[in-house]
C-alpha positions in Angstrom: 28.2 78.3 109.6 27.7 75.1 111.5 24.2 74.2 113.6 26.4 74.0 116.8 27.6 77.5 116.2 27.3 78.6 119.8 28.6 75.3 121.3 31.6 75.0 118.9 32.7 78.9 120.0 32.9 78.3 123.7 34.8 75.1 122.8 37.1 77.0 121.1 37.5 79.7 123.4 38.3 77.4 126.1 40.6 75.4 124.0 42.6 78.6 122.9 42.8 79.2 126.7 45.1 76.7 126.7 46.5 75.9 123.3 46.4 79.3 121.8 48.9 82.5 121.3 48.3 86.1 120.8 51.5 87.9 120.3 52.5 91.4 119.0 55.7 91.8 116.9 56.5 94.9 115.1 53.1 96.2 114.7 51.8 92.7 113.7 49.3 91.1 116.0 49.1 87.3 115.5 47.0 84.8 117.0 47.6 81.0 116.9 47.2 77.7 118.0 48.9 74.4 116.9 48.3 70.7 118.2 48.5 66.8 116.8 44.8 66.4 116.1 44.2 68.3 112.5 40.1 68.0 112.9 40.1 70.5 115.7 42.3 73.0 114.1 40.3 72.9 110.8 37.3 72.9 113.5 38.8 76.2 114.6 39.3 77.3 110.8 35.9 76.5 109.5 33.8 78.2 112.2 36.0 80.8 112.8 36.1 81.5 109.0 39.4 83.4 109.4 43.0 82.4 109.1 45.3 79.6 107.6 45.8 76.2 108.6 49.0 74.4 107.9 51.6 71.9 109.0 53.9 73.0 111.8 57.7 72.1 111.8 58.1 69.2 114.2 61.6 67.9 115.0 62.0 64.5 113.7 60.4 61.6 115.7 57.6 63.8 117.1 53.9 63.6 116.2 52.6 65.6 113.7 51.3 68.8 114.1 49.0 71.8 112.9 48.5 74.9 113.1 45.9 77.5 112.3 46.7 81.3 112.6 45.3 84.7 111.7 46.6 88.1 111.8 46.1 91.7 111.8 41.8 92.4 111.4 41.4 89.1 111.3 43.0 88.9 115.3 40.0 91.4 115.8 37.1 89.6 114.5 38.0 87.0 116.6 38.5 88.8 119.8 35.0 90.3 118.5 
C-alpha cells in the first residue's frame, strides 16, 4: 500500500466512472477497465491489489492498449 492510499482510491473510482465495466455473464461477475496509458492501469492493479493486467487486442493502426480486470470475490473487495 502506497502513502496516497486515500487519494489514489477516489482517483480510481472516478476514473472507473468512466473507463470501467462491471458485467455479469453466466454467473461470472467481471469488472474491467482498459485505456492507452499502461501507468494508470498498473496504478489501478497495484493499489487495488486484485486482478490481472494485460495487453488488450487493438485492431491494427490503433494505439496500444491495457487492460486490468478482476472477477468473482475479487469484484467484491472492490465494490467493498
Amino acid at each position: 500500500m502506497n502513502n496516497n492510499y486515500k487519494l489514489d482510491i477516489s482517483y480510481i473510482a472516478g476514473l472507473f466512472d468512466v473507463k470501467g465495466t462491471i458485467s455479469h455473464r453466466k454467473k461470472v461477475w467481471k469488472m474491467e477497465m482498459s485505456m492507452a496509458d499502461r501507468n494508470v492501469i498498473e496504478l489501478v492493479h497495484e493499489t487495488l491489489m486484485v486482478g490481472t493486467v494485460k495487453p488488450k487486442k487493438v485492431p491494427t493502426g490503433m494505439k496500444p492498449q491495457w487492460r486490468w480486470r478482476c472477477t468473482f470475490r475479487d469484484c467484491l473487495q472492490v465494490c467493498k
